[in-house]
C-alpha positions in Angstrom: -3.9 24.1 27.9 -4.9 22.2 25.0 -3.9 25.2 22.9 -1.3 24.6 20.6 1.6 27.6 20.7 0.4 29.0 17.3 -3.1 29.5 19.0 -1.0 31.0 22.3 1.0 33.4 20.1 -1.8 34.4 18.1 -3.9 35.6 21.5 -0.7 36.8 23.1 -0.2 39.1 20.1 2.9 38.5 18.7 1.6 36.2 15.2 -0.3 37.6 12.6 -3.2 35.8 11.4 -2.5 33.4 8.8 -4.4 34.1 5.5 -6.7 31.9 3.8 -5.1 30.5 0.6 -6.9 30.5 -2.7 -7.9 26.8 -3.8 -7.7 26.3 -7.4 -10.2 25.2 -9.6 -8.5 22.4 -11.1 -5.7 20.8 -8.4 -3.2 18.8 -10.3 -2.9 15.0 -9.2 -0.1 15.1 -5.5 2.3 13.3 -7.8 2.4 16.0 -10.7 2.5 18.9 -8.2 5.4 17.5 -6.4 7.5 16.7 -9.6 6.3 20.4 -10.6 7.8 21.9 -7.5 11.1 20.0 -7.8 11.9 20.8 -11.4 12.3 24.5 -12.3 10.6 25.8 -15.8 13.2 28.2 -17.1 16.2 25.5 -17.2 14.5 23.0 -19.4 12.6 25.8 -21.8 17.0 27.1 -22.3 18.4 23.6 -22.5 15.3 23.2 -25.1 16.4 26.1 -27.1 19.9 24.6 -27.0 19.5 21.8 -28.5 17.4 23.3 -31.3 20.2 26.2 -32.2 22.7 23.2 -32.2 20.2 20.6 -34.6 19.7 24.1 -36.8 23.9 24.8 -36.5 24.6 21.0 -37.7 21.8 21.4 -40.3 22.9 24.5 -42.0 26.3 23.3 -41.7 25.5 20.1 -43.2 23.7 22.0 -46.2 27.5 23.7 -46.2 29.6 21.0 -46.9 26.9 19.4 -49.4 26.5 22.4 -51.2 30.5 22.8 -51.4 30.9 18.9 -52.6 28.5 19.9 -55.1 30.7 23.1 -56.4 33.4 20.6 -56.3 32.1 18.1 -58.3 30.8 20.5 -61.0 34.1 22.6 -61.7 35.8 18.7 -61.6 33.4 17.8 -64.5 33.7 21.0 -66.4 37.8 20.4 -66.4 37.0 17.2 -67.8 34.8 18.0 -70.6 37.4 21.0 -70.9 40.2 18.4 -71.3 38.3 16.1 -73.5 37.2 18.8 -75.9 41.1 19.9 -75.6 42.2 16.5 -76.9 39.8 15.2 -78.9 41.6 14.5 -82.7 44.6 15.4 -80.9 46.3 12.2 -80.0 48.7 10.8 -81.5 48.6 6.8 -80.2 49.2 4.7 -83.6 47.4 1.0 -83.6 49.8 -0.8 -84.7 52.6 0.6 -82.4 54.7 -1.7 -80.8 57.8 0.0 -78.5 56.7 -0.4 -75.1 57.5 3.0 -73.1 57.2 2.5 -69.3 56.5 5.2 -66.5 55.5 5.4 -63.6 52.1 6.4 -62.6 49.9 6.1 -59.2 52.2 4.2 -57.7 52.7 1.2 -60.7 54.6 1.1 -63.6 52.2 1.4 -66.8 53.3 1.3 -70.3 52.1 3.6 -73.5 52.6 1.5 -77.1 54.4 3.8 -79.4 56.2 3.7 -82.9 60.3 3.3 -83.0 59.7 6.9 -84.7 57.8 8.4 -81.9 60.1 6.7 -78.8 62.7 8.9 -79.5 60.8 12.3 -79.4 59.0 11.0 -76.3 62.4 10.5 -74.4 63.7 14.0 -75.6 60.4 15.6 -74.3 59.0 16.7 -77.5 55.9 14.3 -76.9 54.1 13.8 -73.9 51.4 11.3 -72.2 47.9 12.3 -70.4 45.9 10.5 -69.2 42.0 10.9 -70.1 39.2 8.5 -68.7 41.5 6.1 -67.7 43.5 5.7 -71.3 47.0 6.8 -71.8 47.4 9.2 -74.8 50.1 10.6 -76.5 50.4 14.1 -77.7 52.6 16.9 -78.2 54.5 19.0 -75.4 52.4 22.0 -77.0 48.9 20.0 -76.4 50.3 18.5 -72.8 50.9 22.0 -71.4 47.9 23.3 -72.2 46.1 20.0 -70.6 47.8 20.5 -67.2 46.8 24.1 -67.4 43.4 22.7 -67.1 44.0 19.5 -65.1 47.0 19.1 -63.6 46.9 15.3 -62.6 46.0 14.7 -66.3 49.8 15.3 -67.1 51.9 12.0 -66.9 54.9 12.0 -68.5 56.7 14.8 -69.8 60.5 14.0 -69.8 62.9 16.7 -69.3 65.7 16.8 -72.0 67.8 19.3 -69.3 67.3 17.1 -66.3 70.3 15.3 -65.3 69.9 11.5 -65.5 68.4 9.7 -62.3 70.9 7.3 -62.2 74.1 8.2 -60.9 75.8 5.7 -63.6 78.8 7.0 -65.5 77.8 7.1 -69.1 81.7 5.5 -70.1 80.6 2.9 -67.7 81.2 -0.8 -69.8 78.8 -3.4 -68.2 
């Protein structure tokens, strides 16, 4: 009765013979066939291709944004040179002006000199400022609406003769 019950199965008839496995040429170290066996292929080849449709999705939409800074930048530098060729001989700022005229611009106050002759059209809206690589020019209303047609932050000041005055102040008020 040494027979094991595979050998008292097989002679009673009701196992089939087992059949001889093929050996491979080449086994694979235990350690490697066991960490074979407990990792499935397809599941690492997809999570593979994953990542590299995400690396080429941030890639192409990396070349996106850089491309669109670039369009940026070059229609801000064509406005510039527009606005510069728009201006040039145009301004009327006077060296030896001397009439402060305050605003208000980027959050501060800033001041443009200007002549006692020139003050007056400036408050009535006849003459306007822009602003032009960081200097504060004066020109006419004629020259300032054509600059904000091209740039609009390069319009400063452009008073409003209609506009009702800021302050609620009576003008027969005597201080």
């Amino acid at each position: 009765m040494s027979d094991s019950l595979r050998d008292q199965l097989l002679k009673a008839g009701f196992a089939a013979k087992p059949k001889p496995q093929p050996k491979p040429a080449a086994q694979k170290p235990s350690h490697l066939a066991h960490a074979a066996k407990t990792r499935p292929a397809a599941p690492d080849v997809d999570l593979a291709r994953a990542y590299a449709r995400r690396a080429q999705a941030e890639r192409a939409e990396s070349a996106q944004a850089q491309r669109e800074a670039e369009r940026v930048a070059r229609e801000k530098k064509e406005r510039k040179q527009k606005l510069a060729a728009l201006l040039a001989g145009k301004a009327l700022n006077d060296g030896d002006a001397d009439t402060p005229r305050h605003f208000p611009h980027g959050n501060k106050i800033r001041r443009i000199y200007c002549t006692a002759e020139q003050l007056t059209p400036l408050n009535r809206g006849e003459l306007a400022v822009v602003q032009l690589a960081g200097r504060y020019l004066l020109v006419t209303r004629e020259v300032a609406v054509q600059a904000q047609t091209i740039q609009p932050e390069a319009l400063v000041l452009l008073c409003d003769p209609d506009a009702p005055a800021e302050d609620d102040v009576p003008a027969d008020l005597m201080w």
